[in-house]
N, C-alpha and C positions, 0 to 999 in steps of 0.2 A: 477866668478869675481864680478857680479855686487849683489851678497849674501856676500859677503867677504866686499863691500865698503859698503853694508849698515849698517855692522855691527860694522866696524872702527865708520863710521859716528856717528853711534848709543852711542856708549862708549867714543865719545867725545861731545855726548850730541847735535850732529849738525842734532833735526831734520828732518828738511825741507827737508837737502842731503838724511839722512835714508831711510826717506818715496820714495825719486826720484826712487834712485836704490831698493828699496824695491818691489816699483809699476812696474819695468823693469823687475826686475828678477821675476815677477809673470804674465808679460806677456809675459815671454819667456815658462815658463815651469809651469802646478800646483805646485809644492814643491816653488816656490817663496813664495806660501801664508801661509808656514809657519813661515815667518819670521815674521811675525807679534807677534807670540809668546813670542820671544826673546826680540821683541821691545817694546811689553807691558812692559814684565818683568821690562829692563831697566827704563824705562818712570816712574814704578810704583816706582823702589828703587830713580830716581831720586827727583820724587816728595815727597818722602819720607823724602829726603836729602834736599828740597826745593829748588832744581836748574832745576826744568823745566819751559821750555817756552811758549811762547804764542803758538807756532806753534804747541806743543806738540802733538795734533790731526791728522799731517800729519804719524802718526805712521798707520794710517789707508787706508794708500796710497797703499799696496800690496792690497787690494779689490777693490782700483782703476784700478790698470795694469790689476788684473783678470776681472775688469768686461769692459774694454776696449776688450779685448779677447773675450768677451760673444759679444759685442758690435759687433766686425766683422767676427761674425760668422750670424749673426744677419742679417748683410750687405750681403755677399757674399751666402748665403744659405738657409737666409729665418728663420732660428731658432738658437738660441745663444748656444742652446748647440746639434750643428751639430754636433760636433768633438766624441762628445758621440758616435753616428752612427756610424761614419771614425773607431772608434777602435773600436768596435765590431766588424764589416767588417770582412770575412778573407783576409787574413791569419793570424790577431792579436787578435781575440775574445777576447777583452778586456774588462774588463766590472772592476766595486768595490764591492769588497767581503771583511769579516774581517781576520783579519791576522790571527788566527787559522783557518780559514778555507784555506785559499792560501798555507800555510806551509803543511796540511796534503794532500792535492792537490799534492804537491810538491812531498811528500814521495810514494804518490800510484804511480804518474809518473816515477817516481824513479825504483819502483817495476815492471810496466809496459813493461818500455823503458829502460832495462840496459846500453844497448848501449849509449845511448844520459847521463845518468845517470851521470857519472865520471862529465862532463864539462857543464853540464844545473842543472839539477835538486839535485846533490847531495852539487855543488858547490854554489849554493843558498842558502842551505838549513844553511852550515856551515856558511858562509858571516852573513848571520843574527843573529845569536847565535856568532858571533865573536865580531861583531858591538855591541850586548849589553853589553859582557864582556868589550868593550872596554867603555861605558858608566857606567859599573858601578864603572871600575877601575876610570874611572874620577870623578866619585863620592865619592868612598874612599880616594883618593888626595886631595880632596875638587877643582877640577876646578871650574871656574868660570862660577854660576846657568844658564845662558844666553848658554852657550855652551852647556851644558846640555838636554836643552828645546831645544834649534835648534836640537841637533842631534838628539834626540830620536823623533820628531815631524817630520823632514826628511824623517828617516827612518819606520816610521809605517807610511808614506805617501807613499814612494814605496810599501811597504810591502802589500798595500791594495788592487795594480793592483792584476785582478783574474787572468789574465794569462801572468803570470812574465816569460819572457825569457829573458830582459836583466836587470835582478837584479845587475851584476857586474857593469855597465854601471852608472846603475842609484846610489847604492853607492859610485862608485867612487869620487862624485860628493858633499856627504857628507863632507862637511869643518872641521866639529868639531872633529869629529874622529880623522884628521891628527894632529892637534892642540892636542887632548888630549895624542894619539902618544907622540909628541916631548916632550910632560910632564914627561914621566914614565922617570923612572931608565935606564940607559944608557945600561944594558944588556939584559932588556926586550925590548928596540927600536931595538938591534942588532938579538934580536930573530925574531922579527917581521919583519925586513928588509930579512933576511936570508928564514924566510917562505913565505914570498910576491915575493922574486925571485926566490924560489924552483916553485911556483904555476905557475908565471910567463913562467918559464921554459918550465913546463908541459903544460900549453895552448900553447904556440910556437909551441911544440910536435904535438898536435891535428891538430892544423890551419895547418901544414904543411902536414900535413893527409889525410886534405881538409873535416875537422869533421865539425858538422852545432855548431862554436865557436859564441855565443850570448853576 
């Protein structure tokens, strides 16, 4: 939600609001500070258009929210990037790796662990190669560059965690995707609706199984 108002905000040029929810949604979660991207963007066609503001610098407020976060880890523990420790910790050994190394991660686990394979690892693996087809489809539509830059900055922000187990979770959460979605041709949304409830289905299946659904 508060990714979704900074970006209204953004494309009506308001800013101060941008930067608010910009710096909120980056101190809820890191993928906040990629909105910054998108907000250059804007900022930059706007100054282009010569309709930006004095404030125009609050585009840099998502490195405020992040470093408010640094800020109270700082407080509460002694070192601002305590939270680094927290996920590494087990049982989440989290740590950042590059996205071809996390992907092939993925497929030995895959190989590994059959069993978990169907609804962790194999289901991961397709979500990412779906998310870019659906990025490039919106690039052959021409959506709109700001949609673009969020999505794919998003998602190679998930993509980095080393030990992704809730990759579905954390796409979910990707805005622009849905947006690029309701763009397509009305029988590829019905395709995609039809395969999201078939998958949908199939996790229900598991969970009722009592499988380790992430």
């Amino acid at each position: 939600m508060l990714c979704l108002l900074c970006m209204i905000a953004a494309r009506r040029q308001d800013w101060l609001w941008a930067g608010v929810w910009g710096a909120l949604a980056a101190l809820c979660r890191n993928q906040g500070l990629v909105l910054f991207l998108p907000l250059l963007y804007l900022w930059l066609r706007a100054r282009r258009e010569k309709k930006q503001g004095l404030v125009s610098l609050c585009i840099l407020f998502p490195f405020l929210g992040w470093d408010s976060y640094l800020a109270l880890n700082l407080r509460l523990f002694g070192d601002p990037f305590a939270f680094y420790a927290f996920h590494a910790a087990p049982p989440w050994y989290q740590s950042i790796k590059w996205i071809s190394t996390n992907l092939t991660q993925h497929w030995q686990m895959a190989l590994d662990y059959p069993g978990l394979a169907p609804f962790i690892y194999h289901a991961q693996l397709v979500l990412y190669f779906v998310a870019i087809a659906l990025l490039l489809a919106g690039l052959w539509r021409k959506a709109p560059t700001h949609w673009l830059i969020w999505g794919g900055a998003y998602l190679g922000m998930c993509y980095l965690a080393g030990w992704l187990i809730s990759g579905g979770r954390y796409v979910f959460g990707c805005l622009p995707l849905y947006l690029i979605d309701a763009s397509l041709p009305r029988p590829a949304c019905w395709a995609l609706l039809a395969i999201s409830g078939f998958f949908f289905w199939k996790m229900g299946v598991y969970y009722m199984q009592g499988q380790a659904i992430m």
